[in-house]
C-alpha positions as CSV (number, residue, x, y, z in Angstrom):
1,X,30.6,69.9,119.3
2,X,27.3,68.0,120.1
3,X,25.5,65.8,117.8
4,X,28.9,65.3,115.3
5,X,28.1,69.1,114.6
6,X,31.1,70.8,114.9
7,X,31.0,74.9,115.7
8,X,33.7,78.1,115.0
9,X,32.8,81.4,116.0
10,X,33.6,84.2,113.6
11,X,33.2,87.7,113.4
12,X,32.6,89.5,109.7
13,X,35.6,92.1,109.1
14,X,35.3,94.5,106.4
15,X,37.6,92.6,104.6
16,X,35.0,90.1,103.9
17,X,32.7,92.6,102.6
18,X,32.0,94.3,99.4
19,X,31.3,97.8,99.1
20,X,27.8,97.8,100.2
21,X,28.6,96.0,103.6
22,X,27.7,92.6,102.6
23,X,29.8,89.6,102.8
24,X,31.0,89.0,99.6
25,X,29.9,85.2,98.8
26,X,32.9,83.2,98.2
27,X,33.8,84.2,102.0
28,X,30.9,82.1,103.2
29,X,33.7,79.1,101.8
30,X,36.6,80.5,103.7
31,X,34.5,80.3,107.1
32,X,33.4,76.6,106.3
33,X,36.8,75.6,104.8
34,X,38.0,77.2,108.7
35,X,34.9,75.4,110.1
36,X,36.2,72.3,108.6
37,X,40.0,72.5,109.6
38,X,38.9,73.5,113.0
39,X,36.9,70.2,113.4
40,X,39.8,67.8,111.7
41,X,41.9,69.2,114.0
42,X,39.8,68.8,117.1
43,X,39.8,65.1,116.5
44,X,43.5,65.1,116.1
45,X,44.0,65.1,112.2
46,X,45.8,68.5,112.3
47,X,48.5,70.0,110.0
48,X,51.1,67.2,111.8
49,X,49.1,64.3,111.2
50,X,48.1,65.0,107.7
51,X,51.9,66.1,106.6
52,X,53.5,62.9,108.4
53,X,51.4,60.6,106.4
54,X,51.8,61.9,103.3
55,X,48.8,62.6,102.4
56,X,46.2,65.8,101.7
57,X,42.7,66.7,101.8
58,X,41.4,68.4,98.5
59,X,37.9,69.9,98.0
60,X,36.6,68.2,95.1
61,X,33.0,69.3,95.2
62,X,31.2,72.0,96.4
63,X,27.3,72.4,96.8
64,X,26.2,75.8,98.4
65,X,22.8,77.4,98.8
66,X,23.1,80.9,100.1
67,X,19.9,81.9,101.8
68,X,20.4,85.5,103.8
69,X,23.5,87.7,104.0
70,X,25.7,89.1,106.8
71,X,26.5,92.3,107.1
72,X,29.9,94.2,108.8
73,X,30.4,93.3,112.3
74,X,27.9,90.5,112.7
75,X,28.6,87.4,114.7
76,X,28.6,84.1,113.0
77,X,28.9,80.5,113.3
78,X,30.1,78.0,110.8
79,X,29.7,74.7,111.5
80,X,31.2,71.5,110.3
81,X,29.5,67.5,110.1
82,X,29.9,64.4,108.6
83,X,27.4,63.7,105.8
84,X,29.3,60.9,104.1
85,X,31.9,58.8,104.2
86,X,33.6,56.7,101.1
87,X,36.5,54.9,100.7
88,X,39.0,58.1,99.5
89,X,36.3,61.3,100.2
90,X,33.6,62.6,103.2
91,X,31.2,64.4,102.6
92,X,30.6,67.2,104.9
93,X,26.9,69.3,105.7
94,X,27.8,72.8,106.8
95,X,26.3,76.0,108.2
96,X,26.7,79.6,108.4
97,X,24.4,81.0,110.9
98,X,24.0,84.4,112.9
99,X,22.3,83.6,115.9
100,X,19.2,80.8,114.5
101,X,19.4,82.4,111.1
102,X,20.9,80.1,108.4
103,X,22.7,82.2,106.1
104,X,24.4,79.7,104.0
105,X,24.4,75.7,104.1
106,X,26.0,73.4,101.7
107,X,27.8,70.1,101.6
108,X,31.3,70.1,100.2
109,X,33.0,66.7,99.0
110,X,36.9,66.2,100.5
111,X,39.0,63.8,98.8
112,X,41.9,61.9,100.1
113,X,44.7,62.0,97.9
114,X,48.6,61.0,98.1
115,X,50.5,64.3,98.6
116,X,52.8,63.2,95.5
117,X,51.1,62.1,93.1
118,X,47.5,63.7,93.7
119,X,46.1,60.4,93.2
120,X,42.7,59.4,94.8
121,X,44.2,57.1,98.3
122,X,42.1,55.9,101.0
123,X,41.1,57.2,104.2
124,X,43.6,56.3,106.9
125,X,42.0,53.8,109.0
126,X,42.3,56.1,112.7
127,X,39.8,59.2,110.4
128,X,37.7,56.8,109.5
129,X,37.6,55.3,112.8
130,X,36.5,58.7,114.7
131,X,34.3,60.1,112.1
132,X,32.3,56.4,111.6
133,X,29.3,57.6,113.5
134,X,29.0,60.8,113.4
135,X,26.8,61.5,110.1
136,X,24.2,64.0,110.3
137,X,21.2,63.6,108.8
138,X,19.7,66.6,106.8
């Protein structure tokens, strides 16, 4: 991570393809939703934390320009930053690249809801703490 960018290498299967090769576009949100786990968890809001509070993360917004595709075998990374913070969401700015290339980018809006009830809750104070700080600028 450098900057508040987080980074996941990934590797295109043919199971993210379509039949001509190409990765199908909706897999472009399975690396960043990865992308984004990967980064809550480096910070120490894994599975555990997020299950012991009672609480979940829910995409409620999605923005995504797709720019060039990948193709079968190609190395990629997705990365993960803080745009935004509310009081019950984040906003994150993401990346798939291959190499300097941006293949896709897109900010996709997280809300914090209560695990029961699905209702809109507030950040925990210790997230908000650790990501305070880290917004990118676009």
């Amino acid at each position: 991570m450098s900057d508040g960018e987080f980074s996941l290498g990934l590797r295109v299967y043919i199971e993210d393809t379509d039949a001509g090769g190409i990765v199908y576009y909706v897999n472009y949100l399975k690396f960043m939703e990865r992308a984004r786990t990967e980064f809550m968890r480096s910070l120490g809001f894994g599975k555990d934390y997020i299950f012991n509070r009672d609480l979940m993360f829910v995409v409620r917004d999605v923005a995504v320009e797709y720019r060039l595709p990948a193709r079968l075998d190609d190395e990629l990374e997705a990365t993960a930053g803080i745009r935004r913070l509310g009081g019950a969401s984040m906003v994150f700015f993401q990346r798939v690249m291959r190499g300097e290339e941006v293949l896709a980018q897109g900010e996709i809006t997280v809300a914090c809801v209560d695990r029961n009830g699905l209702k809109p809750r507030r950040l925990p104070p210790d997230v908000v703490g650790k990501l305070q700080g880290m917004h990118q600028q676009q």
